[in-house]
TORGUKE-190430 format. One record per residue (C-alpha): residue number from 0; residue in one letter; x, y, z. Coordinates in pm, whole numbers. Layout:
- seq, type, X, Y, Z
- NUM, A, X, Y, Z
...
! end
This chain:
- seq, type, X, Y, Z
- 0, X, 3031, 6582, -4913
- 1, X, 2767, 6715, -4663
- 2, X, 2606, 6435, -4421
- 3, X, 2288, 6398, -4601
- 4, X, 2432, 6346, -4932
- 5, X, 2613, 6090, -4781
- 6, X, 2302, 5857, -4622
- 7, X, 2159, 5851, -4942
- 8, X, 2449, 5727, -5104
- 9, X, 2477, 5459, -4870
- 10, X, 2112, 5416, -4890
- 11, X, 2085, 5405, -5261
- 12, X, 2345, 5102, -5283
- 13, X, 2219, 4879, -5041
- 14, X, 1901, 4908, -5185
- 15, X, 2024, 4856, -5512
- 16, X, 2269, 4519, -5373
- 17, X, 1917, 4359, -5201
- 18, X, 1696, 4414, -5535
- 19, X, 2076, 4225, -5748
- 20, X, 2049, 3919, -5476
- 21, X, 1714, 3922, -5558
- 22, X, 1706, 3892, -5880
- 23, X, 1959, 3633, -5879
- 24, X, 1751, 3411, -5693
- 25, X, 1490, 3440, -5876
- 26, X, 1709, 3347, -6172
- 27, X, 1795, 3024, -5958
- 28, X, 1468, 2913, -5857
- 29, X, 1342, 2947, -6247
- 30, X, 1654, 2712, -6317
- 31, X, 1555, 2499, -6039
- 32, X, 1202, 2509, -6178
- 33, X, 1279, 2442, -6511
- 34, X, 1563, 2130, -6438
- 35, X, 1250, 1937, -6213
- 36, X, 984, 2004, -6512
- 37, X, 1245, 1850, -6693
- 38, X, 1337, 1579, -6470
- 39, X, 952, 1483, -6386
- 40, X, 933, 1480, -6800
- 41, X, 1207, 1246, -6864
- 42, X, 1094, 1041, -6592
- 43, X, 726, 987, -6688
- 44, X, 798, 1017, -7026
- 45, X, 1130, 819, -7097
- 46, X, 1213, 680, -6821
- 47, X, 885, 532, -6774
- 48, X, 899, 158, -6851
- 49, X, 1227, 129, -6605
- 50, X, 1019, 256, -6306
- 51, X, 707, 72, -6394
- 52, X, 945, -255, -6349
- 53, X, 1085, -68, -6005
- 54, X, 729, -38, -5886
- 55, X, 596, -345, -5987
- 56, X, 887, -522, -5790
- 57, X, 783, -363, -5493
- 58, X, 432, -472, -5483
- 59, X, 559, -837, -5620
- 60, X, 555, -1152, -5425
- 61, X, 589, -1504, -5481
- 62, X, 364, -1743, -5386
- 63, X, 424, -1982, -5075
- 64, X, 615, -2303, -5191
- 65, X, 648, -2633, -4983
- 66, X, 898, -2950, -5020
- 67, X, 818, -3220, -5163
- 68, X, 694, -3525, -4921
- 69, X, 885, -3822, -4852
- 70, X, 756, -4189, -4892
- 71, X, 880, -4545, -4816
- 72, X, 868, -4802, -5147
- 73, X, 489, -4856, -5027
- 74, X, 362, -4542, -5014
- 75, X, 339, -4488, -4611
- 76, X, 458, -4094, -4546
- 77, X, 743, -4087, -4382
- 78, X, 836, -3623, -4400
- 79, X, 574, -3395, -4507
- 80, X, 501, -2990, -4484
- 81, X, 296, -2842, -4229
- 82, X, 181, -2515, -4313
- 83, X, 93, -2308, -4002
- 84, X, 79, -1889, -3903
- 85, X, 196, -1636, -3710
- 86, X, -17, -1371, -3610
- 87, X, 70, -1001, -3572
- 88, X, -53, -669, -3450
- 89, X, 74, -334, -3565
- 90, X, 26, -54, -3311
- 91, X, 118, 220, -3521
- 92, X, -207, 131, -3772
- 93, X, -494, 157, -3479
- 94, X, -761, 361, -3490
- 95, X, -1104, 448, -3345
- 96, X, -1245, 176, -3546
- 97, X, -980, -122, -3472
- 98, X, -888, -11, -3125
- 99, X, -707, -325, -2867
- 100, X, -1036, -346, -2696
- 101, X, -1238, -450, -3010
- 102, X, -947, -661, -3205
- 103, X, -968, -824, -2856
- 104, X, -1302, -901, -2827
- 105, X, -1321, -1047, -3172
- 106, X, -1004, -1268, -3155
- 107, X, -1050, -1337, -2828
- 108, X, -1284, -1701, -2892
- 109, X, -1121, -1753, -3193
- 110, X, -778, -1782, -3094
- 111, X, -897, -1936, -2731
- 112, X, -682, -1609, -2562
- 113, X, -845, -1506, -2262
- 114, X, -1004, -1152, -2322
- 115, X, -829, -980, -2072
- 116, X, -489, -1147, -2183
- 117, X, -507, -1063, -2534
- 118, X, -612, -698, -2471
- 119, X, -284, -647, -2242
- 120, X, -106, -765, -2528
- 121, X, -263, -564, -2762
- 122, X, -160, -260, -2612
- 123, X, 212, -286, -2563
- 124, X, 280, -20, -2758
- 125, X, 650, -4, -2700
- 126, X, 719, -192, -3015
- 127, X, 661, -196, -3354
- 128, X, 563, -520, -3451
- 129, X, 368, -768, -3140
- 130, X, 341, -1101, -3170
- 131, X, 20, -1241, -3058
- 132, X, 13, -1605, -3138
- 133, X, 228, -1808, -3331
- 134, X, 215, -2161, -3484
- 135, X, -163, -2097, -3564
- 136, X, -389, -2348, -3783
- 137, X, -496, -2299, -4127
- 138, X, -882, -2326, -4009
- 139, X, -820, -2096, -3703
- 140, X, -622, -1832, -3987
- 141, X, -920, -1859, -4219
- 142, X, -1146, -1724, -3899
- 143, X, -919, -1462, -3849
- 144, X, -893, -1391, -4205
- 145, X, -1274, -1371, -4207
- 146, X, -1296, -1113, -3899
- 147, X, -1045, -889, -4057
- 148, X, -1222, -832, -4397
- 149, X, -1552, -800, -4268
- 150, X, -1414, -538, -3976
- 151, X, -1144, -373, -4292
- 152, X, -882, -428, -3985
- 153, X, -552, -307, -4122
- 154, X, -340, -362, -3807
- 155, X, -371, -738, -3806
- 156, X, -119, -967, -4044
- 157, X, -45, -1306, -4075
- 158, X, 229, -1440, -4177
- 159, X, 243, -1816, -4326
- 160, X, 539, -2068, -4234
- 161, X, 638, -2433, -4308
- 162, X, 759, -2623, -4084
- 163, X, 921, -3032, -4155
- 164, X, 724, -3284, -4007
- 165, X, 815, -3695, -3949
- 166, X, 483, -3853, -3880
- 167, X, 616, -4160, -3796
- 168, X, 885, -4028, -3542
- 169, X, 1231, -4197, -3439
- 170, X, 1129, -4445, -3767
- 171, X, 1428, -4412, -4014
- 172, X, 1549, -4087, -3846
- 173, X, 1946, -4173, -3975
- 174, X, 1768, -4244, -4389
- 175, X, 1572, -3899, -4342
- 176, X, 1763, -3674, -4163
- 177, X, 1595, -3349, -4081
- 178, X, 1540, -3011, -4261
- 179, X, 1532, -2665, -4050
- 180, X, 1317, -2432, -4233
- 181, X, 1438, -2114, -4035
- 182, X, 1849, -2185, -4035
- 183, X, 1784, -2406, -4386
- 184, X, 2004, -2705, -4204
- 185, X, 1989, -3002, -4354
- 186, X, 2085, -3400, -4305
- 187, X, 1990, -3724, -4477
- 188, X, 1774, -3810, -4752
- 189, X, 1627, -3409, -4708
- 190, X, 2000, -3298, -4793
- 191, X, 2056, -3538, -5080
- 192, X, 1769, -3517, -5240
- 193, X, 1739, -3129, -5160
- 194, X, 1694, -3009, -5507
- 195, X, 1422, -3292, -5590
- 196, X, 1225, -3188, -5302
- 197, X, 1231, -2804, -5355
- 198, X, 1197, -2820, -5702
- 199, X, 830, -2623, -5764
- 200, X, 730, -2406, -6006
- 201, X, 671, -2096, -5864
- 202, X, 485, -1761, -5927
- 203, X, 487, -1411, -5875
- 204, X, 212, -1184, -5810
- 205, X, 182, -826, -5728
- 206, X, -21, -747, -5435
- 207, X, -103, -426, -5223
- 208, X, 13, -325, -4934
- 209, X, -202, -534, -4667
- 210, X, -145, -836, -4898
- 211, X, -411, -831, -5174
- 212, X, -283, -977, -5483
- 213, X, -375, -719, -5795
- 214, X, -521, -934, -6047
- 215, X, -445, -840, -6377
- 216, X, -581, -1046, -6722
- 217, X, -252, -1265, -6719
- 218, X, -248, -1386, -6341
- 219, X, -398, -1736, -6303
- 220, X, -723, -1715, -6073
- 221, X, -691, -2063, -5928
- 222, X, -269, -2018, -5853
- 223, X, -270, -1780, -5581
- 224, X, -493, -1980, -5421
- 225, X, -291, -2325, -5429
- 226, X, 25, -2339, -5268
- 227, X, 325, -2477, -5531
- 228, X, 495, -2829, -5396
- 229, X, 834, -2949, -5440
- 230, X, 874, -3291, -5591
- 231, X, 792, -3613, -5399
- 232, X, 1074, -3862, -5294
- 233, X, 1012, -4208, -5246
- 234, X, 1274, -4451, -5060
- 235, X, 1364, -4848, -5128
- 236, X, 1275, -4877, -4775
- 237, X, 1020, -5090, -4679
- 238, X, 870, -4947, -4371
- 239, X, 774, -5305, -4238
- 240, X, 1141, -5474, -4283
- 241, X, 1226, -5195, -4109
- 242, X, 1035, -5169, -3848
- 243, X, 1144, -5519, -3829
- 244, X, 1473, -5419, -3830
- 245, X, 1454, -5116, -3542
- 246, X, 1280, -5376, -3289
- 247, X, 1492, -5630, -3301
- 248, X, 1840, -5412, -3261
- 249, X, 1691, -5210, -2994
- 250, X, 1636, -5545, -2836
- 251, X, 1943, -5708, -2824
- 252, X, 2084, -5386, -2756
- 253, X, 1928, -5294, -2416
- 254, X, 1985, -5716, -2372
- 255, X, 2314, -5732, -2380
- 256, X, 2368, -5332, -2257
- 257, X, 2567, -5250, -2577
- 258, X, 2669, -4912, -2682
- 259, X, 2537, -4896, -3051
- 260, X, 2468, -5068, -3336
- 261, X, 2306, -5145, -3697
- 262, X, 2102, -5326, -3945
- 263, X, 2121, -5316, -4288
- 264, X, 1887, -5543, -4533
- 265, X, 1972, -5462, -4909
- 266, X, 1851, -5627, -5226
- 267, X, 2213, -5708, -5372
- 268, X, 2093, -5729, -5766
- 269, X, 1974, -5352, -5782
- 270, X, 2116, -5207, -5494
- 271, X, 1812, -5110, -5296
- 272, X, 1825, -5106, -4943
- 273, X, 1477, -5217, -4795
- 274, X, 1621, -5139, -4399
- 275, X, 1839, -4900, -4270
- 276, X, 1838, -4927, -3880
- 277, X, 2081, -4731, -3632
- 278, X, 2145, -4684, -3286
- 279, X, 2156, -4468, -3103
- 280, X, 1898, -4292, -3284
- 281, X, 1676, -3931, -3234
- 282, X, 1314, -3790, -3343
- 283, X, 1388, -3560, -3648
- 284, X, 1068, -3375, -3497
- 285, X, 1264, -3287, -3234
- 286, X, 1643, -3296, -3377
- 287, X, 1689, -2980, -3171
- 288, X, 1694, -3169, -2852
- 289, X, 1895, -3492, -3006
- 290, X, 2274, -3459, -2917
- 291, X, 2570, -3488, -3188
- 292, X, 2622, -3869, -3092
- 293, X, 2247, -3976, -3147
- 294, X, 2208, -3766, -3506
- 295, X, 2564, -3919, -3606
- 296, X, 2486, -4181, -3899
- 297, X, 2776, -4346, -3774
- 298, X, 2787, -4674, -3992
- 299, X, 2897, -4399, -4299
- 300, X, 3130, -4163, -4079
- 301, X, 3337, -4445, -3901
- 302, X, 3579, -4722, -3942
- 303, X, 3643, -5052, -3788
- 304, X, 3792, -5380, -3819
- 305, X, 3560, -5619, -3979
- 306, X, 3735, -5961, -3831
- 307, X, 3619, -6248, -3927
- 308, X, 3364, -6159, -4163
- 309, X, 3690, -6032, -4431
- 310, X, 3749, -6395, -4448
- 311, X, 3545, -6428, -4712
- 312, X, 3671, -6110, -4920
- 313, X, 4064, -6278, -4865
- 314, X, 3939, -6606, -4982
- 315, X, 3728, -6449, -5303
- 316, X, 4020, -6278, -5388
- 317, X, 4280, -6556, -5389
- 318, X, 4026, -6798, -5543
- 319, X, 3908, -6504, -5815
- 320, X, 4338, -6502, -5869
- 321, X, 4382, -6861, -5917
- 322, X, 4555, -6929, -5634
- 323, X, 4277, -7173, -5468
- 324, X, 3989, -7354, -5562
- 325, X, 3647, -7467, -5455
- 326, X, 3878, -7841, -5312
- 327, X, 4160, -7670, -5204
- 328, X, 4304, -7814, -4862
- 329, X, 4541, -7533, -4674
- 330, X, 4784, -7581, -4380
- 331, X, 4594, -7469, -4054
- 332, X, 4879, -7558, -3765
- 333, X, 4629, -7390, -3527
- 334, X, 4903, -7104, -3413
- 335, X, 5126, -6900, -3566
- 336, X, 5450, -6630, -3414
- 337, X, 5529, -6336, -3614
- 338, X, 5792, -6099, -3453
- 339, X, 5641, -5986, -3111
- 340, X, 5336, -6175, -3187
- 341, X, 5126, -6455, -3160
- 342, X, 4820, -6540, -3389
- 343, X, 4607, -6872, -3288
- 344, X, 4248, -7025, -3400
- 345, X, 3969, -6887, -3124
- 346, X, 3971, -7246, -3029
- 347, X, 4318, -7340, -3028
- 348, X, 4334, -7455, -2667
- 349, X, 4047, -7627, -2700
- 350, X, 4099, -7836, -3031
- 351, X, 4471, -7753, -3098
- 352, X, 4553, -7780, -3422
- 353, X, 4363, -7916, -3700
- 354, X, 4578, -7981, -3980
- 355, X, 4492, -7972, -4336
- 356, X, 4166, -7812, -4374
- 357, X, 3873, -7710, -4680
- 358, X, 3747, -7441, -4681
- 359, X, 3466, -7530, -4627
- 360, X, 3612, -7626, -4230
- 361, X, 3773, -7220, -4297
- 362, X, 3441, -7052, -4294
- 363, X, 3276, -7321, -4052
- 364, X, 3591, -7272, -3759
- 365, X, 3663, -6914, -3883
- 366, X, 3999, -6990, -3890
- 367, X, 4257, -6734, -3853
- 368, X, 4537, -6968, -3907
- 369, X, 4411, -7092, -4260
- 370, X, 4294, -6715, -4331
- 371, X, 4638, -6588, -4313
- 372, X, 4790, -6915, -4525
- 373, X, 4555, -6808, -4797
- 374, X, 4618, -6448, -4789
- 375, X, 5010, -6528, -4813
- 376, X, 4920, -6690, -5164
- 377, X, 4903, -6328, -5334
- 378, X, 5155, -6105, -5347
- 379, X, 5083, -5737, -5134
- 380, X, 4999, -5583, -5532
- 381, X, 4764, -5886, -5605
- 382, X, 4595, -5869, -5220
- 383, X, 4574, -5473, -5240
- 384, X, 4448, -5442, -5654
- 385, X, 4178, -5736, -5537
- 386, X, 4059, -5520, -5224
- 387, X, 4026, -5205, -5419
- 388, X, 3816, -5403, -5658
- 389, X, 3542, -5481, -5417
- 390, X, 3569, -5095, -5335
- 391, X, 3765, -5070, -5001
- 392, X, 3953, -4754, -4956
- 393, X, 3676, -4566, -5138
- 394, X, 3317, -4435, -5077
- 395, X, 3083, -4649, -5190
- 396, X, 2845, -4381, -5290
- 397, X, 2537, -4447, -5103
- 398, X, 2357, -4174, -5180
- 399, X, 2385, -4033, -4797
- 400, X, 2562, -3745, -4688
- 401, X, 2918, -3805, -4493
- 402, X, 3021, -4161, -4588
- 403, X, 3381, -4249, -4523
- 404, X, 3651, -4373, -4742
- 405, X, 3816, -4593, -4485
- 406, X, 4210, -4668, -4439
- 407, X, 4357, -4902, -4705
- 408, X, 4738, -4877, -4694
- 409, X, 4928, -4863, -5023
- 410, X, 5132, -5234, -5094
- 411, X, 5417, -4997, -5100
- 412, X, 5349, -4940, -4698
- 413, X, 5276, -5346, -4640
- 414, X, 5525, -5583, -4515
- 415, X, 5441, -5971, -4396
- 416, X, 5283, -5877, -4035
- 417, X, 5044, -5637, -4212
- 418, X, 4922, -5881, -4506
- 419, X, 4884, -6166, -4239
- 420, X, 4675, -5919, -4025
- 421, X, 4504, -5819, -4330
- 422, X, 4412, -6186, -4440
- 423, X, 4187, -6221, -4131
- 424, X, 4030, -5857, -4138
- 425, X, 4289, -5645, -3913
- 426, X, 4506, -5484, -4144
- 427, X, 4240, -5221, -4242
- 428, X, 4001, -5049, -4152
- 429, X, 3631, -5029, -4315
- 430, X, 3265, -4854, -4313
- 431, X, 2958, -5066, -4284
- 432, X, 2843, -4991, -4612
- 433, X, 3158, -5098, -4776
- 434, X, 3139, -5408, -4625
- 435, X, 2783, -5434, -4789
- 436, X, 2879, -5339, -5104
- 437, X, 3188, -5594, -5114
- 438, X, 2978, -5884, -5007
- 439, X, 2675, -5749, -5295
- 440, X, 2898, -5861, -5534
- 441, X, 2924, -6223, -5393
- 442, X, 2537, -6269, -5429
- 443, X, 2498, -6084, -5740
- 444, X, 2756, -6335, -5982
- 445, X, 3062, -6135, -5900
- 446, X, 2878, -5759, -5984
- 447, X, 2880, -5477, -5702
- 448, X, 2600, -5199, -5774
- 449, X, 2543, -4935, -5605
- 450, X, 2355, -4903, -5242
- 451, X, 2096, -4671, -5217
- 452, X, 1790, -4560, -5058
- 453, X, 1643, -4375, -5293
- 454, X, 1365, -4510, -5593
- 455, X, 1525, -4354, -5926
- 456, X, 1330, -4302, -6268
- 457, X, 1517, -4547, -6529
- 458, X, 1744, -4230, -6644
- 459, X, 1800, -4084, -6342
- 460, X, 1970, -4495, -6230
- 461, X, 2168, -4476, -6521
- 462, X, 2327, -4171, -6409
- 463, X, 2352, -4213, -6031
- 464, X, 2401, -4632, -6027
- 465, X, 2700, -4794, -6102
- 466, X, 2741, -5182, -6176
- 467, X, 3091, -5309, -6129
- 468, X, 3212, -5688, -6247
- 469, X, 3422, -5703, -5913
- 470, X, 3431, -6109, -5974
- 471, X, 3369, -6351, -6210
- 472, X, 3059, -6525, -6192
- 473, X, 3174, -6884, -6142
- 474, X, 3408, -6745, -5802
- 475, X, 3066, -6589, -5670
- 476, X, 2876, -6865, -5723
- 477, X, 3134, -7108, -5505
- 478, X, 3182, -6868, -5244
- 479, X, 2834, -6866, -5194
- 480, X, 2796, -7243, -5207
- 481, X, 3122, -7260, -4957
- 482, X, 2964, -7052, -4732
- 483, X, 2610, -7195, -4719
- 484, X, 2788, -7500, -4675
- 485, X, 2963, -7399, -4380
- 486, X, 2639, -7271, -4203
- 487, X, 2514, -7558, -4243
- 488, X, 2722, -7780, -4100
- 489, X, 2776, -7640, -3799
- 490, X, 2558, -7496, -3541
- 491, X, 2529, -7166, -3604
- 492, X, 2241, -6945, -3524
- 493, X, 2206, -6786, -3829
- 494, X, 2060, -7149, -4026
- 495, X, 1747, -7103, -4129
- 496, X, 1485, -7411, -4170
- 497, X, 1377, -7308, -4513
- 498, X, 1639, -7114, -4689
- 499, X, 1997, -7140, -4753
- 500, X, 2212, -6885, -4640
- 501, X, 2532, -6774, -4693
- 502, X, 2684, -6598, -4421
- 503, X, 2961, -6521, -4186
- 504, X, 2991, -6407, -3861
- 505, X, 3297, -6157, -3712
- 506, X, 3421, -6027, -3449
- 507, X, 3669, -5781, -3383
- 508, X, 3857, -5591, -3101
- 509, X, 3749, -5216, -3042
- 510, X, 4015, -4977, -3168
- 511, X, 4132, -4716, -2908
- 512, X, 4007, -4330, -3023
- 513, X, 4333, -4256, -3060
- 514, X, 4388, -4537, -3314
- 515, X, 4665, -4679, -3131
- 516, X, 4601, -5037, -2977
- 517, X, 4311, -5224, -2871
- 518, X, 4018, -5143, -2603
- 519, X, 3907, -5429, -2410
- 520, X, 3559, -5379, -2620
- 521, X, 3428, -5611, -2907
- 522, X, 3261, -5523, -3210
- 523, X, 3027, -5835, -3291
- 524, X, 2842, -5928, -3688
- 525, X, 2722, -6124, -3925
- 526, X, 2697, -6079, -4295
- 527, X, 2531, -6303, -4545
- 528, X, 2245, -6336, -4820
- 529, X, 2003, -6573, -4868
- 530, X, 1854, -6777, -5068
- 531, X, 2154, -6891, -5145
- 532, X, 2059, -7052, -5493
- 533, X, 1917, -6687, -5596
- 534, X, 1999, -6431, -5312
- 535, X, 1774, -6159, -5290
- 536, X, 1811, -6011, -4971
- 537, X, 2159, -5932, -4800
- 538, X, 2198, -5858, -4454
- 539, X, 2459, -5662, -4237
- 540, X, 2426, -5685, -3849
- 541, X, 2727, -5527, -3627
- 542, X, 2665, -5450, -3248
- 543, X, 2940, -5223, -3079
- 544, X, 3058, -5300, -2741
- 545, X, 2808, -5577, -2620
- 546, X, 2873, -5628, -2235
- 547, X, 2703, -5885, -2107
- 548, X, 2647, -6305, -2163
- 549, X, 2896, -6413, -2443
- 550, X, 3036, -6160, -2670
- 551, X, 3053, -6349, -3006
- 552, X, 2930, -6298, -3365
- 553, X, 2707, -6573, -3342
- 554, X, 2567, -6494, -2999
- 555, X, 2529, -6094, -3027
- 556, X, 2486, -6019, -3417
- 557, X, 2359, -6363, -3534
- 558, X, 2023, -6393, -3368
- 559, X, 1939, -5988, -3480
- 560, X, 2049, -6175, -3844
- 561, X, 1851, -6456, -3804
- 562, X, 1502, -6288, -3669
- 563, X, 1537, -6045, -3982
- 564, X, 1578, -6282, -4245
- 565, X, 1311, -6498, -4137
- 566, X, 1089, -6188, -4116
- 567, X, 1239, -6020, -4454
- 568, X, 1157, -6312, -4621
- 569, X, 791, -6383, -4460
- 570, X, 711, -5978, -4601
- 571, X, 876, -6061, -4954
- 572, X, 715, -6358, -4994
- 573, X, 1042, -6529, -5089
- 574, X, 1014, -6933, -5229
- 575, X, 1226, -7118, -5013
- 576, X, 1494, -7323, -5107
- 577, X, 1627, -7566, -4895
- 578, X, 1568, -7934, -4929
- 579, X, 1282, -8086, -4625
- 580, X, 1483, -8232, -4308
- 581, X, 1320, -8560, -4371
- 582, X, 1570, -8593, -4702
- 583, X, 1905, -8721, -4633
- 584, X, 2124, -8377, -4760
- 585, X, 2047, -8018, -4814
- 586, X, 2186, -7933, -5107
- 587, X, 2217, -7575, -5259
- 588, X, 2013, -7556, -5603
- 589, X, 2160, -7455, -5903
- 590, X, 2135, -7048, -5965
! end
């Protein structure tokens, strides 16, 4: 074949392989064409409803909800919202019309930035997002509000936050807790009562992209406008028993240099607490700053010996057995050895022994001796079965976050030394609010209910508060008279001039951390209720560690007991019930 012939050959065939790739694209791109007409007609078409719903969830938002506030048993705010915002500038959206200079000029007086300052801001364009003032006003947002739709600004946002609030500071800091909006941490009556408080009905509108909300026929006009609210709370506190309360621990405290303590004033026939005070104790304003020992509700977390003040559970429960009675007369030889040990009366070398006692003398001497002769009238089962009846070794369910259970061996586990240790409040170990709930029952005709510091609708108290026959009546009733008795006889400082009161005071040796042995520091309280012929207010006082004057229940705890009751009962109003001095005996009346 000559040359020529050749190079049109070749010629011919590539020509005729471009126009086949050709064609064969085109065929593609028709496909191509044809599958997105498709596509774009299913989508519009059938598909349309599902991305409707897409869409509308991207321009959705739901309005701004707050927590409910928080109120003491009067009414007096104790945690509210405060609604404040952050303002922002985006770069990226400036223009010739909303330039740094002119944003600054305009937010300059309204947002008290100096001119100059606020323009250097401004112009940081390194980032995305700047932050020019935070924790802003609602009245000082409405300005800016105001500037930006009059100037149609669209690099200028705010952004509205809650934050908690405590108006009345370090007041009932261990009842409330605190609530962190950012981390959502929570502690006290703002974890409990969590789902109360954020409980609002909230709704959702759509709104454009600088914040608008699209109002359709359906939305509500007035809603967007009104920011949904949790439910309120109110407490059993009363803010002026304690207030009461607060002053007069943090008194004796910083008196006698001690290293923490508490008050507790409950109404023993429904449960309600009226005062809650702690120390140390923290600003839930500033919880941030507080460290783990001062936001530590400590009288639900730890344990302790009660002392003394268990006499009167050991002598309930032997009476409530049939083992005493209200004129029983028990051994009291003033000492006693056990193995390695020796138990004596706290004023056994000054009185020796005192023979056959009442009980009646028991309460009065707080005699160890005659504690442990009545405990040895039950057997381990009967002591144990009585102590889990007035709820040792359990929570009592205060309606608090992180109570204890506290350490109550099983019979199986107790031989002689531990009953006899037992009998005089040793043997175990206990929270403050069991302690309270145990002695409720004494002043409430043998029934333990429920502590709490929360108000509850009728059916929400049937669910949550539980009323347990932990005595009979008659064996409450004659405790109580046995101990208001034994106040007053002697010269204790808890007697009051107008009321009754049946009490006792404790106090205990410190427990190493370890749990094993003794510290050289006391734990010092009182616990009674009063009137005595129709108690309506108990009262707990323990102070840990008191250091200086006399370290006693009567000298440390008792006088905090004694201020509070006479002020608890000047605020409820309570009829007294003890008989004048001028008459010859002060007799308990009839309940």
């Amino acid at each position: 074949m000559r040359r020529e012939d050749k190079e049109k050959k070749s010629k011919f065939s590539g020509t005729k392989y471009c126009n086949n790739v050709a064609n064969i694209l085109d065929i593609a791109y028709c496909v191509i064409v044809v599958i997105l007409v498709i596509h774009l007609f299913v989508l519009q078409i059938f598909d349309l409803r599902n991305y409707r719903e897409r869409g509308r969830l991207q321009r959705a938002s739901h309005d701004f909800a707050v927590r409910g506030d928080i109120y003491d048993r009067h009414g007096i705010k104790l945690a509210t919202d405060r609604i404040y915002y952050n303002i922002y500038a985006r770069p990226v959206d400036y223009s010739k019309k909303e330039t740094p200079r002119k944003i600054a000029k305009l937010f300059s007086p309204i947002l008290k930035i100096p001119e100059a300052k606020l323009y250097q801001t401004l112009s940081n364009s390194k980032i995305p997002v700047i932050a020019v003032k935070k924790d802003v006003d609602r009245d000082t947002a409405k300005e800016i509000m105001k500037v930006i739709n009059e100037n149609g600004f669209r690099s200028i946002s705010l952004d509205k936050k809650n934050t908690r609030e405590y108006p009345q500071g370090v007041f009932a800091s261990h009842v409330l807790g605190f609530y962190n909006f950012d981390a959502g941490v929570s502690n006290g009556v703002e974890l409990t009562a969590k789902d109360k408080l954020e409980h609002a009905v909230r709704a959702t509108y759509e709104k454009t992209r600088d914040g608008k909300i699209i109002y359709k026929i359906p939305t509500d006009p007035v809603g967007p406008t009104q920011n949904p609210k949790g439910q309120d709370v109110t407490l059993t506190i009363d803010a002026a028993i304690q207030h009461v309360c607060e002053k007069e621990l943090h008194k004796m405290i910083h008196e006698k240099e001690a290293l923490r303590g508490a008050v507790i004033v409950m109404n023993p026939r429904n449960g309600e607490i009226l005062g809650y005070a702690v120390y140390p104790t923290y600003d839930p304003n500033k919880f941030l700053k507080a460290t783990n020992t001062q936001i530590k509700n400590w009288t639900l977390t730890d344990v302790y010996p009660p002392g003394s003040t268990f006499k009167t559970i050991t002598v309930t429960s032997a009476m409530e057995l049939g083992k005493i009675n209200e004129k029983s007369i028990i051994e009291d030889s003033g000492r006693m050895k056990f193995g390695g040990y020796t138990i004596e009366n706290y004023d056994f070398r000054e009185k020796g022994a005192p023979g056959k006692i009442d009980l009646v003398y028991l309460f009065e001497h707080s005699s160890n001796i005659g504690s442990v002769n009545v405990g040895y009238l039950m057997t381990h089962k009967e002591f144990y079965d009585m102590l889990k009846k007035f709820g040792f070794g359990e929570k009592s369910g205060i309606d608090l976050p992180g109570e204890s259970s506290g350490l109550l061996a099983s019979p199986k586990y107790w031989d002689k030394g531990l009953h006899m240790t037992m009998s005089y409040g040793y043997g175990t170990s206990v929270s403050i609010m069991q302690m309270v709930s145990a002695v409720s029952a004494l002043a409430n005709n043998g029934v333990r209910v429920t502590p709490h510091v929360i108000k509850y609708s009728p059916e929400e108290e049937a669910e949550k508060i539980k009323r347990i026959q932990t005595v009979s009546p008659e064996t409450a009733r004659t405790i109580t008279k046995l101990l208001a008795m034994s106040v007053n006889n002697g010269k204790s400082t808890i007697k009051m001039d107008k009321y009754n009161v049946a009490a006792k005071t404790g106090t205990s040796r410190k427990p190493l951390e370890n749990g094993r042995g003794y510290s050289g520091a006391l734990i010092t309280s009182t616990i009674g209720y009063f009137p005595a012929s129709d108690p309506q207010v108990l009262i707990y006082v323990i102070v840990d560690s008191a250091k200086k004057g006399p370290v006693w229940g009567n000298t440390v705890a008792g006088p905090i007991f004694k201020e509070v009751a006479e002020q608890s009962a000047r605020i409820l109003d309570l009829k007294p019930d003890k008989v004048p001095a001028n008459n010859s005996k002060n007799k308990i009346k009839g309940r």
